[in-house]
C-alpha positions as CSV (number, residue, x, y, z in Angstrom):
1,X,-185.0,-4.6,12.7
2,X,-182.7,-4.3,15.7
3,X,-184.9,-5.6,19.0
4,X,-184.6,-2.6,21.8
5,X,-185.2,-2.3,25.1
6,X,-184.9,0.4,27.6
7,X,-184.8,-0.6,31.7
8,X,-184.3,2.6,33.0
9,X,-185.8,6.1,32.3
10,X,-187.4,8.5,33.2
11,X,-190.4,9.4,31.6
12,X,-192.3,11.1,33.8
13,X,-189.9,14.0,34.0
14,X,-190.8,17.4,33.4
15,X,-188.5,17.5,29.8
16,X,-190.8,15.0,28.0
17,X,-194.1,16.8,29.2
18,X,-194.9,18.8,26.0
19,X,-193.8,15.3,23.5
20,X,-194.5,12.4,25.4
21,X,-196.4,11.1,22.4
22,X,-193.6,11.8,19.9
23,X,-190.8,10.4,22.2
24,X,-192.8,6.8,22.1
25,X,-193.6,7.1,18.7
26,X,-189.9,7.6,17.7
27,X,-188.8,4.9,19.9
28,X,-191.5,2.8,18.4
29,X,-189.9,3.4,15.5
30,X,-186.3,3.1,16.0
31,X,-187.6,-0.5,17.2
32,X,-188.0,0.0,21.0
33,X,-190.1,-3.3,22.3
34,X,-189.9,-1.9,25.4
35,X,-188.8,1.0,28.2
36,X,-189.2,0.9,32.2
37,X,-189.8,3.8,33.6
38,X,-188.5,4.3,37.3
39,X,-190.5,6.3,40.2
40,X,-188.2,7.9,42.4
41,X,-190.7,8.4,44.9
42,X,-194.8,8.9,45.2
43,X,-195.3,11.5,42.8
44,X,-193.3,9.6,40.3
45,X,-194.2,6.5,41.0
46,X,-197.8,7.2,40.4
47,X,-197.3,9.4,37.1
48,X,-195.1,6.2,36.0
49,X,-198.4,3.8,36.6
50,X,-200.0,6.2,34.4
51,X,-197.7,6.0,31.6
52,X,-198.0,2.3,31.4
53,X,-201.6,2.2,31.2
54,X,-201.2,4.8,28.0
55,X,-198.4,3.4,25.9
56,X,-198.4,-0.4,25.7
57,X,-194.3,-0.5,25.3
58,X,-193.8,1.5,28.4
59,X,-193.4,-0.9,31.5
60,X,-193.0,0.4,35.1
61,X,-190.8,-0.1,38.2
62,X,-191.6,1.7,41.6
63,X,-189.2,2.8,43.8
64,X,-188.0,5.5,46.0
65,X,-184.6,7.3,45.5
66,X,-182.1,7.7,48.3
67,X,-184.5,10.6,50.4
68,X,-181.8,12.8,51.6
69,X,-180.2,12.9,48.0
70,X,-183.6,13.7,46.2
71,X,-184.0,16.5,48.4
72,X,-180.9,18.1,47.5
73,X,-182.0,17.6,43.9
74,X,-184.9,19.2,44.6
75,X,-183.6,22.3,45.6
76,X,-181.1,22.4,43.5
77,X,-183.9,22.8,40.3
78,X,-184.8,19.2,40.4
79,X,-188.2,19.2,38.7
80,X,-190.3,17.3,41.3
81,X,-192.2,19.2,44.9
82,X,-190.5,18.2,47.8
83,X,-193.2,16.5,49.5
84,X,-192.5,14.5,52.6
85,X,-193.7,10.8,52.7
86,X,-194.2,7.6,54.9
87,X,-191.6,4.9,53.5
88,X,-193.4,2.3,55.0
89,X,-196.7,3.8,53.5
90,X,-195.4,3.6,50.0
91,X,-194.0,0.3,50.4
92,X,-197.3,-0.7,50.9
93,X,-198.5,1.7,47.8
94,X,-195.9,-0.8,45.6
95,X,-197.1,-4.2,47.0
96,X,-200.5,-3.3,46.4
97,X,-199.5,-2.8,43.0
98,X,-197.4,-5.4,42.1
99,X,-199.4,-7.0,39.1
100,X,-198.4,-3.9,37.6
101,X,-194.8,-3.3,37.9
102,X,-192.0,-5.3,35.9
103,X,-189.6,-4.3,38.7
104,X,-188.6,-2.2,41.5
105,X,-186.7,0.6,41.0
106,X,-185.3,3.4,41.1
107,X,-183.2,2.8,44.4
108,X,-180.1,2.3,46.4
109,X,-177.0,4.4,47.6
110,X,-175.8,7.6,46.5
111,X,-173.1,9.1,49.0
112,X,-172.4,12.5,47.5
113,X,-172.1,14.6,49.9
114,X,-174.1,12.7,53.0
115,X,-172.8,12.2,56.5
116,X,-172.6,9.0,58.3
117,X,-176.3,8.9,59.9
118,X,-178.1,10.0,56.2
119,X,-175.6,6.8,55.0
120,X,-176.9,4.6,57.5
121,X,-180.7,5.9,56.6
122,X,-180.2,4.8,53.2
123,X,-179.0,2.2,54.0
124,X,-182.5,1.0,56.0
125,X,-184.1,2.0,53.3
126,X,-182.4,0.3,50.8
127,X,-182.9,-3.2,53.3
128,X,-186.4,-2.7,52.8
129,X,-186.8,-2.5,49.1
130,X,-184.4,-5.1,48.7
131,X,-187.1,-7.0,51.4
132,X,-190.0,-6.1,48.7
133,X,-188.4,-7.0,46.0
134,X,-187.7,-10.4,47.6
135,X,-191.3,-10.5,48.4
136,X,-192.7,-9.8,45.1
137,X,-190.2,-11.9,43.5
138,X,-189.3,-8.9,41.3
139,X,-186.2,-7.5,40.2
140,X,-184.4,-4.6,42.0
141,X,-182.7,-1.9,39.4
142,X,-180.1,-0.2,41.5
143,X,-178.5,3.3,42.0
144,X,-175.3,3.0,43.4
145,X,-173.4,6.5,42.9
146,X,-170.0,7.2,45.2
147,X,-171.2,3.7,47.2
148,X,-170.7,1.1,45.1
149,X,-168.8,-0.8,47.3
150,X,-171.9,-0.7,49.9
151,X,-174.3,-1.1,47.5
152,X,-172.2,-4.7,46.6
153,X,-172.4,-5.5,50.4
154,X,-175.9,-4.9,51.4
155,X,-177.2,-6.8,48.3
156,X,-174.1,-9.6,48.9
157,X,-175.9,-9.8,52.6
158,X,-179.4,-10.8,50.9
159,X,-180.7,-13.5,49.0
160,X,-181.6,-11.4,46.1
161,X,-180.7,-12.7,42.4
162,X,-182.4,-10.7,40.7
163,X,-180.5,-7.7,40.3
164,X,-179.6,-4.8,37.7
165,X,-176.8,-2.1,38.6
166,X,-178.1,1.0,36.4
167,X,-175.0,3.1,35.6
168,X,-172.4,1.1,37.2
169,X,-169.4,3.2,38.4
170,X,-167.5,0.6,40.5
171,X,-163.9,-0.4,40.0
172,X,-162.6,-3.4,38.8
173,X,-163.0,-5.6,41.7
174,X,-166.4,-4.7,42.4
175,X,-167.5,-5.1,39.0
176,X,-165.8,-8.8,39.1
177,X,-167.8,-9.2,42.2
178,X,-171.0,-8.2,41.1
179,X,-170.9,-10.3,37.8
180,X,-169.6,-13.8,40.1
181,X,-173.0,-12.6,41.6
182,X,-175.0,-13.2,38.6
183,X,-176.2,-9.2,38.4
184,X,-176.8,-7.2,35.7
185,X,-175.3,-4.3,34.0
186,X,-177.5,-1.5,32.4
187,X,-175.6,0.8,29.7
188,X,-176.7,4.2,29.4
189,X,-176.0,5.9,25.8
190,X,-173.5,8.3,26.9
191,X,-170.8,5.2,26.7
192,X,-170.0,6.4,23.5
193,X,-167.6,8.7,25.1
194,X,-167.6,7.6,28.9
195,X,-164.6,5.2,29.2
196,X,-165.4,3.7,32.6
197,X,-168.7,1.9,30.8
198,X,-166.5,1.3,27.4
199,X,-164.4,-0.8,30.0
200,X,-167.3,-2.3,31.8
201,X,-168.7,-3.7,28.6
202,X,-165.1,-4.9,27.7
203,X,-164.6,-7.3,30.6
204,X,-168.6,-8.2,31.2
205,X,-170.1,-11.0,29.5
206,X,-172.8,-10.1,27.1
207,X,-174.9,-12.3,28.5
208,X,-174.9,-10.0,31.6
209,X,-175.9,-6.5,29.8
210,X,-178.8,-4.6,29.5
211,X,-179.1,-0.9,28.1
212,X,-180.6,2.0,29.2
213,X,-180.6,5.8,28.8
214,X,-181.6,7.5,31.9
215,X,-183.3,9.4,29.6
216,X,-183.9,12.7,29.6
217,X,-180.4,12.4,31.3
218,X,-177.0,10.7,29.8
219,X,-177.2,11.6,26.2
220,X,-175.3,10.4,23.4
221,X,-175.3,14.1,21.7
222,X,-173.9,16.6,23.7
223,X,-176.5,19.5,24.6
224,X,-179.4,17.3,23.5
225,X,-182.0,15.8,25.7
226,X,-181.8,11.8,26.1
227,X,-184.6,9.6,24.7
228,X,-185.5,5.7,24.2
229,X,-184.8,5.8,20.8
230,X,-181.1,7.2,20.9
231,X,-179.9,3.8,22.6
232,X,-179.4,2.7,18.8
233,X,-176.0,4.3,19.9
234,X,-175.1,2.0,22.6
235,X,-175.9,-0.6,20.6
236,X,-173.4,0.7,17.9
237,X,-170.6,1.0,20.7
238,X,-171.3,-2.4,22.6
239,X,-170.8,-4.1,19.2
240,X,-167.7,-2.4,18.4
241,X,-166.3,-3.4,21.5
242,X,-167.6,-6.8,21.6
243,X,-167.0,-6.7,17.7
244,X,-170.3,-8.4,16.8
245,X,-173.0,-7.5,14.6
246,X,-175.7,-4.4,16.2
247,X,-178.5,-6.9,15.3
248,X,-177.0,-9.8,17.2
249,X,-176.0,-7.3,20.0
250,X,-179.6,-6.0,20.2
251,X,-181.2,-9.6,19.9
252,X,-178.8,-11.1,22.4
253,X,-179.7,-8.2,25.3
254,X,-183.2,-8.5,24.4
255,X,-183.6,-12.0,25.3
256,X,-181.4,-10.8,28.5
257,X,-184.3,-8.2,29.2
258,X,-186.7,-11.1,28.9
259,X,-184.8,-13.7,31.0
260,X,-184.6,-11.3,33.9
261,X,-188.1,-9.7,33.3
């Protein structure tokens, strides 16, 4: 069977609520090993910890998701309460459970629609989980939507190695840069008709790619909800584009996943 992993979902959300158990149990079966589930900020974080101590394949990274952003998402039917919280406070909520976690995560940069001072707030923020993740000697999996070219700077101005770019949108330069840096790629399932990740698989060395599916976000199947078990998919297209066997693809970025985890 084809080794799986998953580094970056969403399990917790509000979607998988009523089939949790099913979700695992058909990624079990499609031959998930594992799936890291990111927090996105307190509540998430802790419904994440809770996940992990349920279903032995599910692993967990903390983090906290560009503030400004989430609140947006929030109103705009986001699926969370819109609670406001101490970063420095949850900070310490993740160090004190860092036996826990496989990695930090979900953060970053997202620019959509932010001025220059909410830019600049991320930004601080961003420095500090980077900080933590330095600290804990964990790696950091990083949102980087509209600022990829920040995002390459502020890590670039760190000593972190350790790095995965979730959903990479950057353009060729950047992506060049970021694999000179050693970081990692995570696919998300949806490249089987997204053409900016077709080409980032193209020109990235496999040795440098992870998958992932966002999930319940960044379906294969149009009008379907994302799940662990649909990154068989990705698998199908990174080997297509690679042209190499879907077993060796699979084996090859599951020792990747254990290299950097």
């Amino acid at each position: 069977m084809t080794l799986i992993v998953d580094v970056h979902a969403h399990l917790d959300h509000q979607d998988f609520s009523k089939d949790i158990d099913q979700v695992i149990e058909r990624a079990r079966q499609a031959g998930v090993r594992a799936i890291i589930t990111n927090g996105i900020n307190p509540e998430t974080n802790r419904k994440s910890l809770e996940l992990a101590e349920k279903y032995d394949i599910v692993k967990v990274a903390l983090g906290m998701y560009p503030i400004d952003v989430l609140r947006k998402d929030i109103e705009e039917g986001y699926p969370l309460k819109d609670q406001p919280f101490d970063i420095d406070s949850e900070i310490d909520f993740i160090r004190k459970n860092k036996s826990k976690i496989t990695a930090l995560g979900e953060c970053g940069l997202d620019f959509i629609g932010s001025d220059s001072s909410q830019r600049k707030n991320q930004i601080k923020v961003f420095e500090k989980m980077i900080a933590l993740a330095e600290e804990l000697n964990k790696p950091i999996i990083v949102h980087s939507r509209k600022a990829e070219q920040s995002v390459i700077e502020v890590l670039q101005s760190s000593t972190i190695k350790k790095v995965v770019l979730h959903c990479f949108c950057g353009k060729k330069g950047l992506i060049k840069k970021a694999e000179d840096a050693n970081y990692y790629f995570s696919i998300p399932p949806n490249i089987i008709r997204a053409h900016n990740f077709q080409y980032l698989v193209e020109k990235v060395n496999i040795g440098k790619i992870l998958t992932e599916t966002d999930a319940p976000y960044l379906s294969p199947y149009k009008g379907r909800r994302n799940e662990p078990a649909f990154i068989i998919e990705t698998l199908k297209k990174i080997s297509e584009i690679k042209k190499m066997d879907v077993e060796e693809v699979g084996n090859i970025i599951f020792m990747n996943y254990q290299g950097l985890f």
